[in-house]
N, C-alpha and C positions, 0 to 999 in steps of 0.2 A: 504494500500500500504506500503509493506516495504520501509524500505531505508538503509537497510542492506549491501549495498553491495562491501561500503567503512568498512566493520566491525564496526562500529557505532550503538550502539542499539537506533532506530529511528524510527517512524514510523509516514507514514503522515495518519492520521485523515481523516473520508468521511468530515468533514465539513471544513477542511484548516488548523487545530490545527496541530500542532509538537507533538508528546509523544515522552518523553525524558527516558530509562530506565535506570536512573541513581542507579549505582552498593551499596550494604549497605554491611555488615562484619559479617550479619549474618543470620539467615534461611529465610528469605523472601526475601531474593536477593536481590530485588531493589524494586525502591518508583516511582511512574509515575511523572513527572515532565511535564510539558503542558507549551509550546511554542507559544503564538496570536498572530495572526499577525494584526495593527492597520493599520491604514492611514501612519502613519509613524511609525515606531518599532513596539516594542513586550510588551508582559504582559507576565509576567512571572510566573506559580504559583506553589506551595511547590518546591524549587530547590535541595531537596534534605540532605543528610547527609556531612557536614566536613570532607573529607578523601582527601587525595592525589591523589588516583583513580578517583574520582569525580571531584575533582578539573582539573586533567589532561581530563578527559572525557567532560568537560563541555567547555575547553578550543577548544580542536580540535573538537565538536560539533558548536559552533559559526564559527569557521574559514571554516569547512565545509559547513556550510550554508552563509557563507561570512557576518555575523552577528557581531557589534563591539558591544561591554560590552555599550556602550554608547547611541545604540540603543532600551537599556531596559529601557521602559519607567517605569516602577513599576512591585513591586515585590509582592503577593498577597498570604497569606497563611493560609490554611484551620484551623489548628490548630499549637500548638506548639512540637509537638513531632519534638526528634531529625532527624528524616529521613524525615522531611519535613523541618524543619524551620535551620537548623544546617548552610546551605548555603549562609542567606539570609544577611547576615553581611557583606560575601566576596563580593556577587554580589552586595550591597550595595556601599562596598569601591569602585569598580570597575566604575560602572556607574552612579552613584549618585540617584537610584531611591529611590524613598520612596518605603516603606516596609510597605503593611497592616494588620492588626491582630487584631483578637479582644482586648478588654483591659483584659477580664478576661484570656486570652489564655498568654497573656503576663504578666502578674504578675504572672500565673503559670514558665513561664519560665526564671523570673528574681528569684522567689524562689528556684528552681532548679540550674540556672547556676548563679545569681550574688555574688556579692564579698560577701555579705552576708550568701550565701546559708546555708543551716543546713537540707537540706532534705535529705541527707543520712544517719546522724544520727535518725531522725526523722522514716525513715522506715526502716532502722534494727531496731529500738526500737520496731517498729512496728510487725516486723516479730518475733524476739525474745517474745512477749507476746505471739505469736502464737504457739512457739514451734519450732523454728527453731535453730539447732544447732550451735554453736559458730564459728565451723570451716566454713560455707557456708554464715555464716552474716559477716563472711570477706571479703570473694569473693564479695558478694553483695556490701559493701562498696565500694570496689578498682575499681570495675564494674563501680558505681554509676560515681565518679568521673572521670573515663576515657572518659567521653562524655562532660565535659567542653571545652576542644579542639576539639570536633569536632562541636561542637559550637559556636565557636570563631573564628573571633570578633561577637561582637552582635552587632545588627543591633538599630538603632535609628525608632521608630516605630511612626504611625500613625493610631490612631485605629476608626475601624469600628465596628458596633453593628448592631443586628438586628432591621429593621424599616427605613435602611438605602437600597438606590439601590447605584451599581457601573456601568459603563459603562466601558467595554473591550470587545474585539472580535468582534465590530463593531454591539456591544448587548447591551443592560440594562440585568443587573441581579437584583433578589432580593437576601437579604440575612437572610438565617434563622440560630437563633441559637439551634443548634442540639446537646446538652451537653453527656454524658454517657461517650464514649470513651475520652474525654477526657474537663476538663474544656474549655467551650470560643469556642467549634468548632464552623466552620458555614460553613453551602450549601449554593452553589451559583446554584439560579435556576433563568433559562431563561422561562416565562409563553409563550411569545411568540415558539420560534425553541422549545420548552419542552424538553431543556437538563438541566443537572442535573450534575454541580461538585459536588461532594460527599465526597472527602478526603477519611477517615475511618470511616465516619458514616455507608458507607453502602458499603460492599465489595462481590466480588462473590469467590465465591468457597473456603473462610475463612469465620470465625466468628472475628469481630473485639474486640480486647482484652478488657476487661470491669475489670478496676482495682481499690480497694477500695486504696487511696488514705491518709497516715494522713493530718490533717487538712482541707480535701477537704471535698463532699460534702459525707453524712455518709451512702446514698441509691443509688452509681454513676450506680449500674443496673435498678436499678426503674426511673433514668435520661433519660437511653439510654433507655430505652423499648418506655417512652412517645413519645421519639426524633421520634422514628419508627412509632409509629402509625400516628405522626404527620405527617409524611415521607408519609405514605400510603395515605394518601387521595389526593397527588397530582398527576396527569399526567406527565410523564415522556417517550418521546422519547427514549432516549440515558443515562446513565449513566457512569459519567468520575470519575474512583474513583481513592485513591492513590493506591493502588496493584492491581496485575492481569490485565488483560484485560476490558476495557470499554466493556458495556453492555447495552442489553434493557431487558424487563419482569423485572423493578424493584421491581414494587407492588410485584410481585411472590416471590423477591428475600427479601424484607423487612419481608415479612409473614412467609418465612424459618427462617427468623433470631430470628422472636417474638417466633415462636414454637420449634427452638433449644434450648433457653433460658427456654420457660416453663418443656422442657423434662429435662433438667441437673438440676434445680429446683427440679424436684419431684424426680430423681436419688440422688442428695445427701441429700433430706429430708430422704430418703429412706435408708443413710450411719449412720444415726445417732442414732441411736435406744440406745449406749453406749457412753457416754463422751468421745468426741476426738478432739485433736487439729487442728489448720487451718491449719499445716505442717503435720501432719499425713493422714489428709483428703486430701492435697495435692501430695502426694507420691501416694497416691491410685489414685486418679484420674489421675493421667499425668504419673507415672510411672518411672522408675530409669533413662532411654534417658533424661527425662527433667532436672532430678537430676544434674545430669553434666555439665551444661551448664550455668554459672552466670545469663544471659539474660535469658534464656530460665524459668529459676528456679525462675526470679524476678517476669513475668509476670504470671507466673503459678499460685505461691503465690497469688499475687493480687487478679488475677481472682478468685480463691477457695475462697478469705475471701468476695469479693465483694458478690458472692453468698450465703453466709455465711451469710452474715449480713443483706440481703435482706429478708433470711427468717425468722431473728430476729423482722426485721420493722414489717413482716407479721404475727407475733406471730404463725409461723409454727417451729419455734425452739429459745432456749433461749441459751444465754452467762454464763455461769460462772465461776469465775473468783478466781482462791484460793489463798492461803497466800501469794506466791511468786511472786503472778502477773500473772500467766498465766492461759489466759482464754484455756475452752470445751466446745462445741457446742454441743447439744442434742437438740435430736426431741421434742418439746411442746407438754405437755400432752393435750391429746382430753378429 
């Protein structure tokens, strides 16, 4: 059932849930935002990206629902990327809920956005070993930093692990942790109703980005492949993810994702025949559109070296590395 009709991007849920399409600043629009209704208030979970849009949309979305900031009993987030977690600080100050997150999901995004941070030196260093140009490891920089304010404030956290059940939605869920796309993810699944919040473990009609990471973990696609199979053996009604549209036929949809993954595997074993850089092999595969685009150009990157390096772990292709520091990927001799 829409609820479009106050021009509010709304929708009610078959089972009583709010989906929230709160707006982002760049090619995947928006982030699914999921509104519970309890006994008394709401649960609130990923609320979205820091912008002014969002803020003003979120603002006149409670009023339309005659909903007070107060009424949010807690704040629940799959992982820490900014189009999910970037909000949870404002609705924090606003209602005083506690905000849930794994611990690993949050030390990735106190290393990211805290006073401390140094990850954006750390991946331009990172991309620069790759072969990336001076002129576009600026953009990356200035990129990188631009998403501290839409993160701000941050939120005082209380963390959850797998092994742990929550109750919301007038449900237990369990929680698994489902790592690849991103450190500290976690599904929340219901065994009983066999719904399934997914975040970006598991998306339809995208592939969810799989980024090698420095200092994180050194095979984040050999993370997310397990997270899938792990995924596949359970029963699943309903699938509530962060992008696109909720869905069922998840098994179908986890087994496109393991076999996209195994086909770009053998496509770029198949690029390597001659030493070439992670930005070289990057331009090939995503093409000059991505080129352009700091965001677009960040994740692109990623994703080529995460592949990259996966087929290092799998001695289907080796690193090396010459005088100046910058590594080539070539195919391992048979």
């Amino acid at each position: 059932m829409s609820m479009t009709g106050n021009g509010l991007p709304l929708q009610l849920c078959d089972n009583g849930w709010i989906r929230v399409k709160v707006p982002l600043p760049f090619s995947l629009r928006y982030v699914n935002s999921y509104l519970l209704p309890e006994g008394e208030g709401w649960t609130l979970i990923d609320p979205g990206l820091h912008t002014p849009e969002a803020a003003a949309l979120w603002t006149e979305v409670l009023g339309g629902l005659s909903v007070t900031a107060g009424q949010i009993n807690q704040i629940v987030l799959t992982h820490q990327h900014p189009d999910h977690y970037g909000l949870a600080g404002w609705f924090q100050e606003q209602s005083g809920a506690p905000v849930y997150m794994s611990r690993e999901a949050h030390r990735y995004a106190t290393r990211l956005w805290g006073e401390d941070r140094s990850f954006d030196r750390e991946l331009t260093g990172q991309f620069r070993q790759h072969g990336m140009p001076d002129v576009l490891l600026e953009q990356i920089a200035g990129h990188l930093a631009s998403f501290v304010e839409r993160v701000s404030p941050q939120p005082n956290v209380t963390y959850i692990e797998e092994g742990m059940s929550m109750m919301f939605g007038g449900r237990t869920w369990e929680l698994l942790h489902t790592p690849g796309h991103a450190s500290g993810h976690i599904c929340f699944y219901d065994h009983t109703g066999l719904d399934m919040i997914c975040g970006d473990a598991v998306l339809p009609g995208i592939t969810p980005n799989i980024s090698l990471v420095p200092g994180e973990h050194p095979d984040p696609l050999q993370q997310f492949l397990d997270s899938l199979n792990r995924l596949s053996g359970l029963e699943v009604g309903m699938a509530y993810p962060g992008h696109r549209e909720p869905f069922a036929g998840f098994r179908g949809r986890v087994q496109d994702l393991i076999t996209h993954h195994e086909q770009r595997l053998q496509l770029i074993e198949g690029l390597l025949e001659k030493p070439v850089t992670g930005y070289e092999l990057c331009e090939r595969l995503f093409g000059a559109r991505t080129m352009g685009s700091a965001h677009n150009l960040r994740f692109a990157m990623s994703e080529t070296l995460a592949h990259l390096e996966h087929l290092v772990q799998k001695g289907r292709a080796a690193a090396v590395q010459d005088g100046s520091g910058l590594f080539r990927y070539v195919r391992a001799a048979v």
